[in-house]
VEXSEDO-22767 format. One record per atom (N, C-alpha, C): residue in three letters; z, x, y. Coordinates in Angstrom, 3 decimals, always signed. Example, Ala and Ser with C-alpha at 12.3 -4.5 7.8 and 13.67 -1.06 7.14 Angstrom:
BEGIN
r: ALA&c3: +7.800&c1: +13.190&c2: -5.690
r: ALA&c3: +7.800&c1: +12.300&c2: -4.500
r: ALA&c3: +7.800&c1: +13.200&c2: -3.300
r: SER&c3: +7.080&c1: +12.850&c2: -2.250
r: SER&c3: +7.140&c1: +13.670&c2: -1.060
r: SER&c3: +7.870&c1: +12.900&c2: +0.030
% end
This chain:
BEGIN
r: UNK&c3: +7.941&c1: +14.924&c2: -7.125
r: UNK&c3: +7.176&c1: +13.724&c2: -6.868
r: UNK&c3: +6.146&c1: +13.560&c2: -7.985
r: UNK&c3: +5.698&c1: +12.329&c2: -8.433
r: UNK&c3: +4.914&c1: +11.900&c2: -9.561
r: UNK&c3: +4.103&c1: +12.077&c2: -8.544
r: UNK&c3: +2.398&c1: +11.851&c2: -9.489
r: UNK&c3: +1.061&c1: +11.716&c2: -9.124
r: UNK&c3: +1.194&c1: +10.900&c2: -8.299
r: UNK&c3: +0.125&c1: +10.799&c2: -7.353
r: UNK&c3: -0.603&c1: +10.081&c2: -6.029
r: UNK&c3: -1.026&c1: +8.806&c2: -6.835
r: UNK&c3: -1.767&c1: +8.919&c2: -8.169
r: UNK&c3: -2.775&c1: +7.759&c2: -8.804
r: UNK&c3: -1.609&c1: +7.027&c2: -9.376
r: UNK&c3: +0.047&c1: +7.513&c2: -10.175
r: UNK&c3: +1.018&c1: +6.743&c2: -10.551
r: UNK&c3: +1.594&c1: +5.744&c2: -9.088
r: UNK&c3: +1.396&c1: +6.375&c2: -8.561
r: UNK&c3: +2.084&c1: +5.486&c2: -7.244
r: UNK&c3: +1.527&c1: +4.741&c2: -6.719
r: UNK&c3: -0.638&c1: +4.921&c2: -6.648
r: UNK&c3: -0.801&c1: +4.257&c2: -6.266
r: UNK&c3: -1.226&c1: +2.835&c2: -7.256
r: UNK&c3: -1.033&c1: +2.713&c2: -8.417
r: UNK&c3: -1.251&c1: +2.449&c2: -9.084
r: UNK&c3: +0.354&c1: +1.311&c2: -9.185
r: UNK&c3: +1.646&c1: +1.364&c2: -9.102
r: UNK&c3: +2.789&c1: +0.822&c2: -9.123
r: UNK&c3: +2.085&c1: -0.243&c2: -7.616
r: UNK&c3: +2.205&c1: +0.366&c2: -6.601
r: UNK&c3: +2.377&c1: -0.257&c2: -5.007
r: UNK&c3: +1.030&c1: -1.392&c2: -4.898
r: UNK&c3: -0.213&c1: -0.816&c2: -5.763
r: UNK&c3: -1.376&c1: -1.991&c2: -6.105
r: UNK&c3: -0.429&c1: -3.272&c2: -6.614
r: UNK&c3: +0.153&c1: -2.543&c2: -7.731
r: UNK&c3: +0.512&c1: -3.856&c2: -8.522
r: UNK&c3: +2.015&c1: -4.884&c2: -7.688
r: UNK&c3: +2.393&c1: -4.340&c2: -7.218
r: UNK&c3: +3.756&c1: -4.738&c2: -5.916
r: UNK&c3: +2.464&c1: -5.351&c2: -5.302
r: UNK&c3: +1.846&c1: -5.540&c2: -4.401
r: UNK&c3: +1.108&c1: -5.900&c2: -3.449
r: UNK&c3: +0.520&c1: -6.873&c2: -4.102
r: UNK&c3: -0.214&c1: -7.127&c2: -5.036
r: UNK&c3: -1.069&c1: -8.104&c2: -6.011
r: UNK&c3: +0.475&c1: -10.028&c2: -6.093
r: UNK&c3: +1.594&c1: -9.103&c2: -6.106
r: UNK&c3: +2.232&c1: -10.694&c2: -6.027
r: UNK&c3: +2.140&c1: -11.415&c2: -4.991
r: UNK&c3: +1.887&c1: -12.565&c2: -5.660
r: UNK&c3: +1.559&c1: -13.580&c2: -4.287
r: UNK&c3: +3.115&c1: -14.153&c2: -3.844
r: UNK&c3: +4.245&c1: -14.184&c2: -4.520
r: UNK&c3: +5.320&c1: -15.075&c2: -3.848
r: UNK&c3: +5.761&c1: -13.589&c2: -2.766
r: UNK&c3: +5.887&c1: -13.890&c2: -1.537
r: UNK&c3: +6.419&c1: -12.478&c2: -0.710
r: UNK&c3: +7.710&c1: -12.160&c2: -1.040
r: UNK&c3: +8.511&c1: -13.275&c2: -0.947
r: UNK&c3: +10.796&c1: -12.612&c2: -1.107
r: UNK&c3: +10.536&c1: -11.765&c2: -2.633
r: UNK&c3: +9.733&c1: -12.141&c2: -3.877
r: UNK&c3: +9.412&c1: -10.993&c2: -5.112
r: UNK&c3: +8.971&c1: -9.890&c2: -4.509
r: UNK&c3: +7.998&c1: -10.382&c2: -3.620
r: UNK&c3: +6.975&c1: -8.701&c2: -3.342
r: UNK&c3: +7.889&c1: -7.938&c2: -2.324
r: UNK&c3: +8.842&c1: -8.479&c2: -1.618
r: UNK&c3: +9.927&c1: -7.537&c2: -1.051
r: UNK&c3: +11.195&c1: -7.446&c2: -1.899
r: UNK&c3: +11.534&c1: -7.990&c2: -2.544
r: UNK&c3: +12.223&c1: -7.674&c2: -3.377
r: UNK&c3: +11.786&c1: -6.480&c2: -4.759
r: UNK&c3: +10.722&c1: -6.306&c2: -5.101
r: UNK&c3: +10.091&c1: -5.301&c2: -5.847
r: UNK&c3: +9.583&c1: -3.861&c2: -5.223
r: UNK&c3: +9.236&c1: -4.368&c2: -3.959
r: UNK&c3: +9.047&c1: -3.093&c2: -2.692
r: UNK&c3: +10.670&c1: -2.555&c2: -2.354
r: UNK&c3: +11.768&c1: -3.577&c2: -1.995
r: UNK&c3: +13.042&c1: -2.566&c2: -1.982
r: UNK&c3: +13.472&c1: -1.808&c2: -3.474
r: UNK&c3: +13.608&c1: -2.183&c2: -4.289
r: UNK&c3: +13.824&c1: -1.555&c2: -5.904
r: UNK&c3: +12.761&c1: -0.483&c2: -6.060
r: UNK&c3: +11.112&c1: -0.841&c2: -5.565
r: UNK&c3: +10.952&c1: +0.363&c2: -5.755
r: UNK&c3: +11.530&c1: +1.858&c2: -4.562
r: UNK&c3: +11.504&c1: +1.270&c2: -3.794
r: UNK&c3: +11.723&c1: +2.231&c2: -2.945
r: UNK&c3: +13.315&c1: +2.966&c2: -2.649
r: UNK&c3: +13.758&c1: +2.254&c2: -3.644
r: UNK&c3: +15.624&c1: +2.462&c2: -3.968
r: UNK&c3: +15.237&c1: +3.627&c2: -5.428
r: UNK&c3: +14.345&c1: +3.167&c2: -5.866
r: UNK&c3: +14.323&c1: +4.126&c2: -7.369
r: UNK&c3: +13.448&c1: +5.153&c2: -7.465
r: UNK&c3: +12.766&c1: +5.454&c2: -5.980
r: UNK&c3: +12.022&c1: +6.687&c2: -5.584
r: UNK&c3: +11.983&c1: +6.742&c2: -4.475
r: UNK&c3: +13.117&c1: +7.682&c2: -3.787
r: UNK&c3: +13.701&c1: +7.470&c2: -2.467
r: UNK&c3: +12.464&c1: +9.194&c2: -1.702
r: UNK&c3: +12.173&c1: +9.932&c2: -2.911
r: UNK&c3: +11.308&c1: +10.770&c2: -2.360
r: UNK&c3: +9.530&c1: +10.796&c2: -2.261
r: UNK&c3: +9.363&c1: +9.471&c2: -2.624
r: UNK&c3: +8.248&c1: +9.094&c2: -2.427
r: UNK&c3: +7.531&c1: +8.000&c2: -1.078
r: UNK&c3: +8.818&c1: +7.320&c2: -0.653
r: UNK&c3: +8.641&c1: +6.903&c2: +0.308
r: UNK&c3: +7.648&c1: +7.665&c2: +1.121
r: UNK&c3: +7.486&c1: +8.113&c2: +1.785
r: UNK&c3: +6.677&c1: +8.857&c2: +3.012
r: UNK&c3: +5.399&c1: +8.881&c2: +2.261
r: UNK&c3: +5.143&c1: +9.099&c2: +1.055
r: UNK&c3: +3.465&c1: +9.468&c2: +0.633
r: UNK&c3: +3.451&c1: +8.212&c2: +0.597
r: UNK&c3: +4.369&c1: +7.084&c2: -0.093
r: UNK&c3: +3.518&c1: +5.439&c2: -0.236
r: UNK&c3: +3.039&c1: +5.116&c2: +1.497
r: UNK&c3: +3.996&c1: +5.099&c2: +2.749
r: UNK&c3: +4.404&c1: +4.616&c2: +3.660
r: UNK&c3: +2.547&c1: +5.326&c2: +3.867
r: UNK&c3: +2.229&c1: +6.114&c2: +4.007
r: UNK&c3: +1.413&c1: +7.665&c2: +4.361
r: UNK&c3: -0.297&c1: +6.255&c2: +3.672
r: UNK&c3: +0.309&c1: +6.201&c2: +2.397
r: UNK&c3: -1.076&c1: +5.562&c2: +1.634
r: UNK&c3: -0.817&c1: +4.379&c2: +2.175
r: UNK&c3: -0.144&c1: +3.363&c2: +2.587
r: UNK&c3: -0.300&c1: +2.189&c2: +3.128
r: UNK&c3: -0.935&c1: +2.181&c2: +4.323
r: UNK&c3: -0.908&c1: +3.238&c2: +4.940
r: UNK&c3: -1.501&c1: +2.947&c2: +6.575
r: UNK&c3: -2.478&c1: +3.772&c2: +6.457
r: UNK&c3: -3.059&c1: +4.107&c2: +5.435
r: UNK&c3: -4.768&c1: +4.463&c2: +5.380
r: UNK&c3: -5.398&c1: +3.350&c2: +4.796
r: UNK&c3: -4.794&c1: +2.366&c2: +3.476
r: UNK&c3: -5.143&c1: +1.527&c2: +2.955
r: UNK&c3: -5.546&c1: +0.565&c2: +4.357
r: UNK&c3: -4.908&c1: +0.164&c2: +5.155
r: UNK&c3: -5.088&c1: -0.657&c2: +6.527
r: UNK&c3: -6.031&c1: -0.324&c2: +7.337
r: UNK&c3: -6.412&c1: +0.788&c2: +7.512
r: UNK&c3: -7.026&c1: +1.516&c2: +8.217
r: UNK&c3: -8.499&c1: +1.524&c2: +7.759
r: UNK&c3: -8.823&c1: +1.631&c2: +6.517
r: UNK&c3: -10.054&c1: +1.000&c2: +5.506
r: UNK&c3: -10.269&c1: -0.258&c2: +5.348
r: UNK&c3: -9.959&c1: -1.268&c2: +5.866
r: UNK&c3: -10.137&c1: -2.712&c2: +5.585
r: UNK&c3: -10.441&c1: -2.783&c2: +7.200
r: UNK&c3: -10.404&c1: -1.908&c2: +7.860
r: UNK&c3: -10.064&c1: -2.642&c2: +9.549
r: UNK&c3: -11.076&c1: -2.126&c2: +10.088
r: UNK&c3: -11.919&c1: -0.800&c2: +9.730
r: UNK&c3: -12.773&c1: -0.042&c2: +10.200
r: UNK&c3: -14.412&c1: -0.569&c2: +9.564
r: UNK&c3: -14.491&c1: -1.747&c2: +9.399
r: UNK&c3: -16.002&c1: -1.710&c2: +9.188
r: UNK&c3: -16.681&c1: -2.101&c2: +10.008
r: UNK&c3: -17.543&c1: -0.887&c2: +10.675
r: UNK&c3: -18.441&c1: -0.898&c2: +11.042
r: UNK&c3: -19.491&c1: -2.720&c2: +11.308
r: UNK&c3: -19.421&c1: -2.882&c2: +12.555
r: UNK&c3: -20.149&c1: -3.821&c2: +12.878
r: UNK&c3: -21.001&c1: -4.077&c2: +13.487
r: UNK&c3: -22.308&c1: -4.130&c2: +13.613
r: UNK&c3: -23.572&c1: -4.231&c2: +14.474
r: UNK&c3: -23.680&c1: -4.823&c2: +15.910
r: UNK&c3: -23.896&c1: -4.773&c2: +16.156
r: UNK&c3: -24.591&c1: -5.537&c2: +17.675
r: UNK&c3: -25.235&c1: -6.760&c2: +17.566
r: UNK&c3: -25.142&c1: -7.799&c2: +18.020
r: UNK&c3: -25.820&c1: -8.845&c2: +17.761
r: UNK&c3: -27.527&c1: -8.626&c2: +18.037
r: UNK&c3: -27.871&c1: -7.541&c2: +19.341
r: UNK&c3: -29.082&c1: -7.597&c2: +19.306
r: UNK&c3: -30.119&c1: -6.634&c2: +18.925
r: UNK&c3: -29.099&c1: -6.118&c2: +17.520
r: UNK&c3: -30.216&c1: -4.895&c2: +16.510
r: UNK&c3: -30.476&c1: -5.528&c2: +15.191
% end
């Protein structure tokens, strides 16, 4: 398996296209041309989600 920062660094740039049938079409090719990386991207996508979803929000009356 390549570096964590090469991969995450490919799947940034997959994600950054705005037309979606490209951005799934570039997500199956990649994932056809690194069939043993799957699980660490799959692994970094659902922490990436998990950081956008978790901020902390106040109480309206503090």
């Amino acid at each position: 398996m390549r570096d964590a920062e090469s991969i995450e660094t490919e799947l940034i740039e997959i994600s950054n296209i705005a037309d979606d049938s490209i951005k799934l079409e570039r997500l199956i090719v990649w994932c056809a041309t690194h069939p043993d990386e799957v699980p660490f991207a799959l692994h970094q996508l659902m922490n990436w989600g998990d950081k956008s979803t978790s901020k902390s929000v106040k109480p309206s009356g503090e």
